[in-house]
DOMI-137378 format. One record per residue (C-alpha): y, x, z. Coordinates in steps of 0.1 Angstrom, whole numbers, padded with zeros to 4 digits, always signed. Layout:
<rs>
YXZ ...
</rs>
This chain:
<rs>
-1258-0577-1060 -1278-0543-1052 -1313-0540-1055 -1319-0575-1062 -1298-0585-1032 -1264-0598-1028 -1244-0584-1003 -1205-0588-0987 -1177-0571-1007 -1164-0544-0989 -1125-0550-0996 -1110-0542-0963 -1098-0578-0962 -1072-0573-0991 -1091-0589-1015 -1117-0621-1018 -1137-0610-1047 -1160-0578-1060 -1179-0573-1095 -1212-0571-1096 -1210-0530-1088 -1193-0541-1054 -1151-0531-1068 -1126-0555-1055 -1109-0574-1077 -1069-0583-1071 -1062-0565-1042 -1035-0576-1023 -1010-0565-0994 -0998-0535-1018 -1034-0521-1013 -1052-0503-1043 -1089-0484-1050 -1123-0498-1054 -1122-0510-1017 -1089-0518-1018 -1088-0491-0992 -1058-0471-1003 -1019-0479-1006 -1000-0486-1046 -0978-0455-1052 -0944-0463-1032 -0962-0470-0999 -0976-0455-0976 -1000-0465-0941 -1039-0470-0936 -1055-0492-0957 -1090-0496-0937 -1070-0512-0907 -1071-0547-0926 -1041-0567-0920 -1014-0574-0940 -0990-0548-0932 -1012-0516-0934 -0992-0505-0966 -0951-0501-0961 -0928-0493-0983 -0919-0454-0987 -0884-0450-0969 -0871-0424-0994 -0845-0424-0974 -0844-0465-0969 -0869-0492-0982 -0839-0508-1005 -0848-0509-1040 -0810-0486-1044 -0818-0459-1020 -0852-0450-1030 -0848-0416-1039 -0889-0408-1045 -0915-0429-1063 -0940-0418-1038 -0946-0409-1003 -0977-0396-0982 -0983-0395-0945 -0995-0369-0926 -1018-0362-0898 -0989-0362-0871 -0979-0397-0882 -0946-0383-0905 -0935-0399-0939 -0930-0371-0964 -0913-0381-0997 -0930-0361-1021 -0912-0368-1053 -0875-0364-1042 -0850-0373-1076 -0827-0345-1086 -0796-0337-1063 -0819-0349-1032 -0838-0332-1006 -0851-0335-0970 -0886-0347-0960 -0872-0382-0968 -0845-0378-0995 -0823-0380-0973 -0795-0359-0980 -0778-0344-1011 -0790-0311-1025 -0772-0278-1032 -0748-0289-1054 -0744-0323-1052 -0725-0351-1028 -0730-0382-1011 -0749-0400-0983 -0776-0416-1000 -0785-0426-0963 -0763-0460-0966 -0772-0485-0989 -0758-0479-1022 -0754-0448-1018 -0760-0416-1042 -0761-0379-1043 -0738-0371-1077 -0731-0333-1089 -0702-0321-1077 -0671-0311-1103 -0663-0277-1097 -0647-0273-1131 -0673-0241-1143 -0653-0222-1109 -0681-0211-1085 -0718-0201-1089 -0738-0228-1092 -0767-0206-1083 -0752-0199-1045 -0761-0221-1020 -0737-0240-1004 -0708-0235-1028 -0694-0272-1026 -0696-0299-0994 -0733-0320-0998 -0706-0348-0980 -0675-0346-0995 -0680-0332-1027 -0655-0305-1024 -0656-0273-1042 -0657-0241-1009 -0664-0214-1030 -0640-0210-1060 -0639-0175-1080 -0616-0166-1105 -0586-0169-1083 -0593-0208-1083 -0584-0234-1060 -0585-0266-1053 -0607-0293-1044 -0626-0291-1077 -0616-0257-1085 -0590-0274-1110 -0560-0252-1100 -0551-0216-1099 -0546-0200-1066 -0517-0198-1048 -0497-0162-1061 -0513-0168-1091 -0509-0192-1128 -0524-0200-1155 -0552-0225-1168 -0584-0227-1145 -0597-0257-1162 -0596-0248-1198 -0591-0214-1205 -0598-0202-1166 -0571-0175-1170 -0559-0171-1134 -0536-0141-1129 -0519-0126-1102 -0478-0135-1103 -0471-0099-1096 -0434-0111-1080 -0412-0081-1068 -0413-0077-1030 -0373-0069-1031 -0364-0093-1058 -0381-0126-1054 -0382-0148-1027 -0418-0151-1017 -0456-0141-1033 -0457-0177-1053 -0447-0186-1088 -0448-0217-1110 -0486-0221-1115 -0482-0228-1151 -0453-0204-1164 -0458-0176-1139 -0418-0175-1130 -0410-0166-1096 -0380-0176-1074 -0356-0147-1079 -0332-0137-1053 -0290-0143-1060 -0282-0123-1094 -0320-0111-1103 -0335-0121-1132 -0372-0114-1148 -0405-0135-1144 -0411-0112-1121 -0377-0111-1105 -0378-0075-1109 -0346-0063-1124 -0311-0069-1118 -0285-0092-1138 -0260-0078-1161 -0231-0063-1142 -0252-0060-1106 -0273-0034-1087 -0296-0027-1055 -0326-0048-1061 -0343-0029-1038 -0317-0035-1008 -0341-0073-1002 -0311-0090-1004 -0303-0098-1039 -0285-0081-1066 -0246-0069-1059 -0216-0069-1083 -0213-0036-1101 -0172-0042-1099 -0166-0016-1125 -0132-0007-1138 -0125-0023-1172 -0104+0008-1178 -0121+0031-1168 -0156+0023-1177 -0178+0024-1210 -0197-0012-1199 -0201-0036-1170 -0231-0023-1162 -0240+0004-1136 -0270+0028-1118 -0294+0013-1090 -0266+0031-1067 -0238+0013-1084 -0220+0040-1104 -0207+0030-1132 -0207+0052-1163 -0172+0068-1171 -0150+0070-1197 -0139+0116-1199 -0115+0120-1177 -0120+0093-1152 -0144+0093-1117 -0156+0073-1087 -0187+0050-1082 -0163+0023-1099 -0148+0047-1123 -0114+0039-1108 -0094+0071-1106 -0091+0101-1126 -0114+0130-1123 -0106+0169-1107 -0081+0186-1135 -0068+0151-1145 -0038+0129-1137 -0022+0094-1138 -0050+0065-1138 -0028+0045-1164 -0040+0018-1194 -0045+0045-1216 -0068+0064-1194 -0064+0101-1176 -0045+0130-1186 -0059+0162-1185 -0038+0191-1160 -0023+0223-1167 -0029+0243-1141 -0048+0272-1150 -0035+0292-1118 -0050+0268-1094 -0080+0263-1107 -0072+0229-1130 -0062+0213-1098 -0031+0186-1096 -0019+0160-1078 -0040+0127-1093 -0009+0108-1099 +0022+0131-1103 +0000+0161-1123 +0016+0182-1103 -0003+0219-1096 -0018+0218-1062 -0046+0240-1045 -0080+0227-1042 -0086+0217-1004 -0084+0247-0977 -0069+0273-0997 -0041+0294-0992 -0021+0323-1014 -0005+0324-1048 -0035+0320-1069 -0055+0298-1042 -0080+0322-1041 -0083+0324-1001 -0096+0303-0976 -0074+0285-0949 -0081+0298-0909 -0109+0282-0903 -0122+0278-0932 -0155+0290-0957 -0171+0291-0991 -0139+0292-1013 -0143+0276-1047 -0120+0281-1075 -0123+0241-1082 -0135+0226-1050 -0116+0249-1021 -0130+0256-0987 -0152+0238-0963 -0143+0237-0926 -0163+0262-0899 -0170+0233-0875 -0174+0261-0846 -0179+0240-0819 -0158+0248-0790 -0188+0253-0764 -0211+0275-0783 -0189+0296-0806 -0168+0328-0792 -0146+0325-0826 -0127+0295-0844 -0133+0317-0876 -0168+0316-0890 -0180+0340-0918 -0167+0334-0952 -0196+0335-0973 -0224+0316-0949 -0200+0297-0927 -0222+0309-0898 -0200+0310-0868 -0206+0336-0839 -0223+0319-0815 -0227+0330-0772 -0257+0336-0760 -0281+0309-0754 -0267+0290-0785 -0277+0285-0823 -0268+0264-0853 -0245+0272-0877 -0215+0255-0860 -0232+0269-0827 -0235+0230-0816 -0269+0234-0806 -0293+0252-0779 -0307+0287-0792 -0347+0290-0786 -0354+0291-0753 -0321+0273-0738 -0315+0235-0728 -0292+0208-0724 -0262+0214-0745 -0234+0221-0741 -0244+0243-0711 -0272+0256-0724 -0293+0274-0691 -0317+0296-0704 -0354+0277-0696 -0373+0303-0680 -0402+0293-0695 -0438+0318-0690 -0444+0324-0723 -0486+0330-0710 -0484+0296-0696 -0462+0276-0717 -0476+0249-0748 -0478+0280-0778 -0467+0248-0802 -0429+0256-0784 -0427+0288-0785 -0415+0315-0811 -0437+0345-0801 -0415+0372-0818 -0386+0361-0801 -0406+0359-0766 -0389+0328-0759 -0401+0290-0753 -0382+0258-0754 -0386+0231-0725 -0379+0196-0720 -0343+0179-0721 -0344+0183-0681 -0357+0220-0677 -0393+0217-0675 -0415+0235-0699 -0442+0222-0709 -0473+0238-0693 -0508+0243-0711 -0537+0228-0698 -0546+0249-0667 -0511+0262-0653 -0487+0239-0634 -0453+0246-0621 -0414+0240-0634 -0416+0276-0654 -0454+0274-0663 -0456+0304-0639 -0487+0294-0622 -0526+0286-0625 -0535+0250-0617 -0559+0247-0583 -0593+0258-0595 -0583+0284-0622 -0568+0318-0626 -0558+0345-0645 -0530+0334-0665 -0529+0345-0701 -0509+0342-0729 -0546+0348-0751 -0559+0320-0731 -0559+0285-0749 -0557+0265-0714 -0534+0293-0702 -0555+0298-0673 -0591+0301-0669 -0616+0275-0647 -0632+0294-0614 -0667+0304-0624 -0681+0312-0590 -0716+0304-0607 -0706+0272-0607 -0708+0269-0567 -0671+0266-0561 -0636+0254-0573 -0616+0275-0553 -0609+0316-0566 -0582+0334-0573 -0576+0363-0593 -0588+0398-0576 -0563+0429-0573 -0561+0461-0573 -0587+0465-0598 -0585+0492-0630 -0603+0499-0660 -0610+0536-0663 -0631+0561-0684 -0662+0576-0676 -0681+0606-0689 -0710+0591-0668 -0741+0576-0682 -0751+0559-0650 -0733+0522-0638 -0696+0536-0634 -0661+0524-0645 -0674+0522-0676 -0708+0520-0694 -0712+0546-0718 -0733+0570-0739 -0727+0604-0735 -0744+0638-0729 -0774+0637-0746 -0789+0598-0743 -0819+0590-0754 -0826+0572-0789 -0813+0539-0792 -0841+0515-0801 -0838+0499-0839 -0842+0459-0833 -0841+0425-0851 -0834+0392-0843 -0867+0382-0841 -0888+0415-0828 -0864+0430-0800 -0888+0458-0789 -0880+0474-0822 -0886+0507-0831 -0874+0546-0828 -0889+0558-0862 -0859+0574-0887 -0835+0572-0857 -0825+0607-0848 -0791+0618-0827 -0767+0641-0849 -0735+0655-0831 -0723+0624-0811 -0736+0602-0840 -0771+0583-0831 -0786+0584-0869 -0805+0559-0886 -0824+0571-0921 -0841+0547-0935 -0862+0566-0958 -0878+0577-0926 -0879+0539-0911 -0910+0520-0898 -0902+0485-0907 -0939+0468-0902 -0927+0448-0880 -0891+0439-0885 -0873+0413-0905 -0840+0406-0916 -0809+0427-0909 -0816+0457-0885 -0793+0459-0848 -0787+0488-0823 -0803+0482-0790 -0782+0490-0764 -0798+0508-0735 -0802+0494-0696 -0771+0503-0686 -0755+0480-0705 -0776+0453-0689 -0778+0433-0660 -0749+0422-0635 -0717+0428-0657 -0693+0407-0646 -0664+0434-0639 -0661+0436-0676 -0649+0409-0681 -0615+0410-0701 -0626+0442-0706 -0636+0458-0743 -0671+0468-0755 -0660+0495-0782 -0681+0517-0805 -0674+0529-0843 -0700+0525-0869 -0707+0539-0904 -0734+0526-0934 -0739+0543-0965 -0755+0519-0994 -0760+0516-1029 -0741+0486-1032 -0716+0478-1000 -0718+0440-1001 -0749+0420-0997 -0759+0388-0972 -0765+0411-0944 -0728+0414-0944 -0725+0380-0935 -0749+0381-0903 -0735+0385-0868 -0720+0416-0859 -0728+0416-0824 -0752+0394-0803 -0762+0392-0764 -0780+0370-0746 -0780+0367-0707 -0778+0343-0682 -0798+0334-0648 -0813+0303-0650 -0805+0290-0686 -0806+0318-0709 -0781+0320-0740 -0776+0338-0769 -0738+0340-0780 -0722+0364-0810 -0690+0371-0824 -0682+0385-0858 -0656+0414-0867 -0650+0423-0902 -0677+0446-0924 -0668+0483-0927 -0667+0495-0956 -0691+0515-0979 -0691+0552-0964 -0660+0542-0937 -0662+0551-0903 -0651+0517-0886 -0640+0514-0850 -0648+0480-0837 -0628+0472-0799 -0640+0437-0787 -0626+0418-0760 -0651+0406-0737 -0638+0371-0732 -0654+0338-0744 -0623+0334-0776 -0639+0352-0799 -0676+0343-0791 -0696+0313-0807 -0734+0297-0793 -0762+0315-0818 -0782+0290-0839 -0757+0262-0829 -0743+0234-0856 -0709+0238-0839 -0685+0266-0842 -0669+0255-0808 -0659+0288-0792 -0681+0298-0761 -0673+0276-0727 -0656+0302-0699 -0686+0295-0676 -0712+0301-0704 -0697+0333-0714 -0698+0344-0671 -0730+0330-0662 -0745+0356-0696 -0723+0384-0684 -0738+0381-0653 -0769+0389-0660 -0774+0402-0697 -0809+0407-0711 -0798+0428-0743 -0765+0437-0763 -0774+0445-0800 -0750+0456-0824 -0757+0454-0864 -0768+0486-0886 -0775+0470-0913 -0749+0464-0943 -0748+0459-0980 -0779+0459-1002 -0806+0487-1001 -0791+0506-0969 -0796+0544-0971 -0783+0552-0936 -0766+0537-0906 -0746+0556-0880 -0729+0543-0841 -0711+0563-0820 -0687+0560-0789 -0703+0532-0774 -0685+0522-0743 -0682+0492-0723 -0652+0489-0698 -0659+0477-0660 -0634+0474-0630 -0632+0494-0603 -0612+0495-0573 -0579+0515-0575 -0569+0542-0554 -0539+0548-0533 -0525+0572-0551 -0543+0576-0580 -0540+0598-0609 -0531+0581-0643 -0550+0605-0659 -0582+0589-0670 -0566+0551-0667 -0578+0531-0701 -0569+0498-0698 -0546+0498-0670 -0551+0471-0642 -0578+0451-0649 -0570+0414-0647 -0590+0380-0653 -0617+0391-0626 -0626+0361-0602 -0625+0366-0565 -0643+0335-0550 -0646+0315-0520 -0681+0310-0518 -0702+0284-0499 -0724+0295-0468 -0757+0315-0485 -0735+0332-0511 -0719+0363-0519 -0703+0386-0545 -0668+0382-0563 -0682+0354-0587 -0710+0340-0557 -0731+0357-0575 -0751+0369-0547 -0771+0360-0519 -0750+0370-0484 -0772+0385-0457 -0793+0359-0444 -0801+0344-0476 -0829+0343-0504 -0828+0332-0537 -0852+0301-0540 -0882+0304-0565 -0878+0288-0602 -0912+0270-0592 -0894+0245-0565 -0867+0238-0587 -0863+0206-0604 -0861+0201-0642 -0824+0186-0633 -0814+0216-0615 -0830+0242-0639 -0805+0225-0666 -0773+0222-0645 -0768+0249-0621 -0761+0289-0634 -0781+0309-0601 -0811+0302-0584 -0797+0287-0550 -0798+0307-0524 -0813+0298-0488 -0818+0310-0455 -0845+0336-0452 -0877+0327-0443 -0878+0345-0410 -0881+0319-0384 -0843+0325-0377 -0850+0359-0364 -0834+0381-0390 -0801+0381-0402 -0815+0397-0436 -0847+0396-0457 -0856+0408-0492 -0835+0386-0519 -0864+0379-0538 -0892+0368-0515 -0869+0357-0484 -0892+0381-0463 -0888+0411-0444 -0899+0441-0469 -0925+0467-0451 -0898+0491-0441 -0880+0466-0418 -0906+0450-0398 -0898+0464-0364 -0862+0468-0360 -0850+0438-0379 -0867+0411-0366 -0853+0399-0331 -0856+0382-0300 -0891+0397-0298 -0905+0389-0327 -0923+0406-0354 -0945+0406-0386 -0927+0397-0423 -0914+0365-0418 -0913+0372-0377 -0938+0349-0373 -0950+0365-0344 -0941+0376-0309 -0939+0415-0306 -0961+0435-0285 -0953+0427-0250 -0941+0396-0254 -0959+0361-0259 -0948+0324-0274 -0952+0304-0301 -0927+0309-0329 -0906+0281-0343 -0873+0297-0348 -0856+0292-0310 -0842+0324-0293 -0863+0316-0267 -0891+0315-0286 -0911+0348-0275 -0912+0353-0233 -0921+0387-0219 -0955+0393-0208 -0955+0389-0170 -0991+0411-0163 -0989+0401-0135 -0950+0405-0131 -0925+0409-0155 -0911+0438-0135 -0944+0452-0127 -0965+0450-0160 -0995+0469-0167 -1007+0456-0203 -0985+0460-0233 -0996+0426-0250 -1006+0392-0240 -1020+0359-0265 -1005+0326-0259 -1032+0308-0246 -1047+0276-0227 -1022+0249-0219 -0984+0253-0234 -0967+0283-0225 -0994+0294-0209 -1012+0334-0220 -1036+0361-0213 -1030+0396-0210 -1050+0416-0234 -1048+0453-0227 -1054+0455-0189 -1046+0496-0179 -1077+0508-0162 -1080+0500-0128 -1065+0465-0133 -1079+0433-0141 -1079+0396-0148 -1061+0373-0168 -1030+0382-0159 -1039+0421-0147 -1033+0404-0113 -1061+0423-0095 -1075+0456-0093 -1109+0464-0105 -1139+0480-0089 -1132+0508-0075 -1096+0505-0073 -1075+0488-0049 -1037+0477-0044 -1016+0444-0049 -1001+0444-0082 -0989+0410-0078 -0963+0422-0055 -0931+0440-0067 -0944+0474-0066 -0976+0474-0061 -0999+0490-0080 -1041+0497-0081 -1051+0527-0069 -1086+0547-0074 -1105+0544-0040 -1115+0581-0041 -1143+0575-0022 -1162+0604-0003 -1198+0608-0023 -1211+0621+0014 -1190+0603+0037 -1190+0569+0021 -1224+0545+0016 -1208+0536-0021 -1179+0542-0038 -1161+0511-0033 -1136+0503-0010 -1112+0474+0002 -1098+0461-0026 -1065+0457-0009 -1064+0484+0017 -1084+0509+0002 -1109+0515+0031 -1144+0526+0018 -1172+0517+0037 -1182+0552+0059 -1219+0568+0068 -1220+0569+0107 -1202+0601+0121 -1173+0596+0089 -1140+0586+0091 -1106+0582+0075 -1093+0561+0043 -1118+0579+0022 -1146+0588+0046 -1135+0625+0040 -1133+0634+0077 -1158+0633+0109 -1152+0614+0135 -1145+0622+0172 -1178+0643+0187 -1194+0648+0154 -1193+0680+0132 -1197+0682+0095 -1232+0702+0095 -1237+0706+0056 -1226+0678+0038 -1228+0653+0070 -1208+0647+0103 -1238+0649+0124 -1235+0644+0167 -1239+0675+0180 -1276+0685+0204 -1279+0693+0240 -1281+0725+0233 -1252+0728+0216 -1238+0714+0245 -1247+0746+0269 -1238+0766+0243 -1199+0752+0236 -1197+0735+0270 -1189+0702+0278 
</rs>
């Protein structure tokens, strides 16, 4: 009933019957809700479909009443059952398998999840700590084991149920058999005669539990022993009077091993010493004389109670039987050592013949050799043992790709440099180190004379300064109360001048020396520790390297000599304390940008002094030469390179005639990282010069005309030279001479390539010639200069015997006034006479006059 009107229930046809306000009443078909239109808790489906089977029971994981695991269940908009109430110990969308700790499979009927017995052994909190299947325990603590945790361990006992006391069995590794003990006593299984729980101790009456294999009988002498018992090495402890491990026989200075024990000698005159059974006086081993106070032949180290021990000379080694008395060193030959001479001496191999090994004491590993002796030992069969870089059976030789072999060097030998453009070098002679005076490049840098002052510098301001620095005897001065310092920080540095710069190669090996003074208030301070000496160089990658000497003292003049090799010098601002690479230490030597040594020490420097600053070079020696002047004798460890095409210079450190170094600007990142020199290539002259300027790969201005060949000209002879025509493209043949008209009979000095190929034009006709090729002569001239020989001539015609004055351009006739004649019109012809400045014909009169 609404509104007065009765109208169907609305019950989704699970119910027959509504009250009054339209609710169902007794749904059915597990249906619920005012409509009927929803399913009772424990099923799930759409009500509103209206049949009987809308609602089904929740499979949580099965519909049987004993594998319901959830009261209720809801479905969701894919179509899925979820069980939403899952019991305790189950889990899964549908209950369907046991949680984190608990077992089961609750997916066959009558079947449970139960929690899992782990006897309080693992962390129930961890996930995973026993099988959701099986129920076993997988992660036991405590030293646990078992499938519920319910044992100990194996190597370890006690009570892991109760009182969860696992301990480790602790079983001695030499005493008991294995690791494992009785899980509930702790006892290990002892070896034969060892006793302990731990099987760590002998029986009574045994010893050498740590021999592994059981305890041995101590077999001591019931005579002559205080117990049964006896030392981890089996002695047994003696009665006085009695020795041996066993204490089975009497002692030195006693007699007659009897019931009653050992009788004590009387022999004071050799030493207590008897015969053990008879008592009778005897001399201790290897002695001779009355009183047995010498040794035997043979024989050493006499003692009153013990006697002498045998020499041992062996037969090989030794010159003597007899060794000496007090050290029982015998005398050995040469090339053996030892005491008993029955080894090879330092040096030697293969006993008992003992060769010397020959081995290069520069070249050889330093771990086998003995320095002071000069000696090195080698290998069983007579090889030494060769550092890195040298090769051969004595270690006498650099390796292919090295030289200069060196006892300072670590390798032995040092890797070619050749600015890194070749392998193959080898070490140049006939070089020497000498002393200069000069200040100029020479055999060796120097200042001397009266140099100019050196420039005051820091790390980070290396144009520096001149104020306080003054030059006092040979000293250059530094006074700092006189010091401009605006400008600097941190400790101060000598500048070395230009001549220290640039290509210095040739010292190599050689030393950079000077001395150096400070006067401070206090002589230590941190500037102490900075580096003594920096430079930085290099052609393409620029380094900075140093090397540190030790401080001078306070008011000490210090000479400082260092060896201009990589050893000594380390990368600035670098981590690593790796000594400078060989090729590094080259490639800044050949081209340094500054050398500045250190003038400042201590704390609150008054004044700083340098003097003798030289830097040795090499130099070729003379035939002949006077060693007068010589300081470091021949200089060694200078390359001598074989260089690729393009290159020059001892180290390739040049470009060879020909040859250019190529422009930073068309190198590649790559290359500006890996190689040491700017390459050099072939100068840009068209291939018409066999030398250019290094720089620019051109011809400079004072080389234009005679250096550029096959007739070419201009910087980069680019262009044909006067005379001569062509277009350029580096061919010999390139520039042709000017044929105007003929190449033997020329009369312009230049031509211009023009019109079709090889084709030209002659630009500087002489007078008198013309056209394009000066083939023709001009107006006013005539000839054939076409011809071998021929030339244009002016016509010369006669202003009163010629109508112009042009002529034949090939003969030279000019064109005559009547009554002229000749080449030139100069002369009259037959019956006339010149009558002024014209050949007239003569009148009638004249006729009468002359005759006919």
């Amino acid at each position: 009933m609404f509104g007065g009107n009765c109208m169907l229930c609305e019950c989704n046809d699970h119910a027959t019957e509504c009250d009054a306000n339209g609710e169902c009443v007794g749904c059915t078909h597990n249906t619920t809700g005012p409509h009927c239109d929803k399913c009772v808790p424990g099923f799930y489906g759409d009500a509103t479909e209206g049949t009987a089977h809308d609602c089904r029971l929740c499979p949580c994981p099965l519909t049987d009443l004993s594998n319901r695991f959830s009261p209720t269940c809801v479905l969701d908009a894919s179509g899925q059952v979820s069980c939403d109430q899952c019991q305790d110990g189950y889990t899964g969308n549908t209950c369907e398998r046991c949680a984190s700790g608990f077992y089961g499979n609750p997916q066959v009927v009558g079947g449970t999840c139960v929690r899992c017995q782990c006897n309080g052994n693992v962390n129930v909190s961890e996930p995973g700590h026993c099988d959701t299947v099986t129920g076993e325990c997988l992660r036991c603590l405590g030293n646990t084991a078992g499938s519920h945790c319910e044992v100990c361990r194996p190597g370890y006992y006690g009570d892991a149920v109760h009182n969860k006391d696992c301990q480790e069995c602790g079983c001695d590794v030499s005493g008991a058999i294995s690791g494992l003990c009785d899980v509930t006593s702790g006892q290990c299984s002892c070896r034969e005669n060892v006793t302990g729980r731990t099987c760590g101790r002998c029986q009574l009456g045994f010893f050498g539990l740590q021999s592994g294999r059981g305890c041995h009988p101590c077999g001591c002498s019931q005579l002559g022993s205080l117990s049964e018992s006896c030392d981890e090495e089996g002695r047994c402890q003696c009665v006085e009077g009695v020795a041996g491990d066993r204490c089975d026989r009497c002692s030195r200075g006693y007699y007659g091993f009897h019931g009653s024990g050992c009788k004590a000698c009387t022999c004071d005159h050799t030493g207590g010493n008897c015969d053990p059974e008879s008592g009778e006086c005897i001399c201790p081993a290897h002695t001779e004389g009355h009183t047995c106070d010498r040794c035997e032949t043979g024989h050493w180290g006499h003692e009153p109670t013990t006697g002498c021990k045998p020499c041992s000379c062996s037969a090989a080694g030794s010159s003597a039987p007899q060794c000496d008395l007090t050290n029982g060193q015998c005398l050995c030959r040469e090339g053996f050592s030892g005491r008993s001479c029955d080894r090879c001496a330092p040096g030697y191999y293969g006993y008992p013949a003992c060769s010397a090994c020959g081995c290069d004491l520069a070249g050889t590993n330093q771990m086998l050799c003995n320095a002071t002796l000069g000696v090195c030992d080698c290998q069983h069969t007579g090889e030494c043992v060769c550092k890195a870089g040298v090769s051969g059976r004595h270690c006498e030789e650099c390796i292919s790709g090295r030289l200069g072999l060196s006892a300072e060097n670590p390798d032995g030998c040092s890797q070619c440099f050749c600015s890194g453009l070749s392998s193959d070098c080898e070490e140049q002679g006939g070089l020497t180190r000498m002393v200069s005076p000069s200040t100029c490049l020479s055999p060796q840098v120097t200042l001397s004379g009266s140099p100019a002052l050196l420039s005051l510098v820091s790390q980070s301001n290396l144009q520096g300064v001149v104020s306080g620095v003054y030059q006092q005897g040979g000293d250059m001065l530094l006074d700092t109360r006189q010091l401009n310092s605006s400008g600097l920080s941190g400790p101060l540095y000598w500048r070395l001048p230009a001549q220290f710069e640039g290509d210095q190669l040739l010292s190599y090996g050689g030393l950079l020396s000077y001395s150096i003074t400070f006067y401070a208030e206090d002589g230590s301070g941190l500037s102490n520790q900075e580096p003594q000496v920096l430079m930085r160089g290099g052609a393409l990658r620029k380094l900075v390297i140093y090397t540190d000497v030790v401080a001078p003292g306070n008011g000490v003049r210090t000479q400082h000599d260092i060896r201009l090799t990589e050893h000594q010098w380390k990368y600035f601002n670098s981590v690593s304390l790796t000594a400078v690479s060989h090729s590094d230490f080259l490639s800044v030597l050949s081209n340094v940008q500054y050398v500045i040594i250190k003038a400042s020490y201590g704390t609150r420097l008054q004044q700083s002094r340098i003097a003798n600053i030289t830097m040795e070079t090499a130099v070729e020696a003379e035939l002949g030469e006077e060693s007068e002047g010589v300081h470091g004798g021949m200089a060694r460890l200078i390359e001598s390179c074989v260089c690729p095409p393009g290159y020059s210079g001892l180290s390739c450190q040049e470009c060879a005639a020909g040859y250019f170094r190529q422009h930073q600007s068309e190198l590649s990142p790559h290359s500006q990282r890996s190689i040491f020199v700017h390459p050099c290539v072939p100068c840009r002259c068209n291939n018409h010069s066999e030398s250019c300027n290094t720089e620019t790969g051109r011809l400079p201005g004072n080389m234009l005309t005679h250096d550029c060949q096959h007739h070419t000209s201009g910087r980069s002879c680019e262009l044909c030279a006067p005379g001569y025509h062509g277009n350029v493209s580096g061919s010999i043949g390139d520039c042709s001479l000017c044929a105007c008209p003929l190449h033997d009979n020329s009369f312009s000095p230049t031509c211009v390539s023009e019109g079709a190929f090889g084709d030209f034009r002659c630009t500087s006709c002489e007078t008198g010639y013309e056209g394009r090729y000066c083939e023709r002569c001009s107006v006013g001239y005539y000839g054939n200069p076409s011809v071998s020989g021929g030339v244009c001539q002016h016509c010369s015609c006669s202003r009163q015997g010629s109508l112009h004055p042009r002529c034949d351009a090939l003969t030279g006739q000019c064109e005559c006034r009547p009554g002229s004649t000749g080449r030139s019109c100069d002369q009259c012809d037959n019956k006339h006479v010149l009558q002024g400045a014209e050949c007239v014909y003569p009148q009638e009169s004249w006729t009468h006059c002359c005759g006919s």
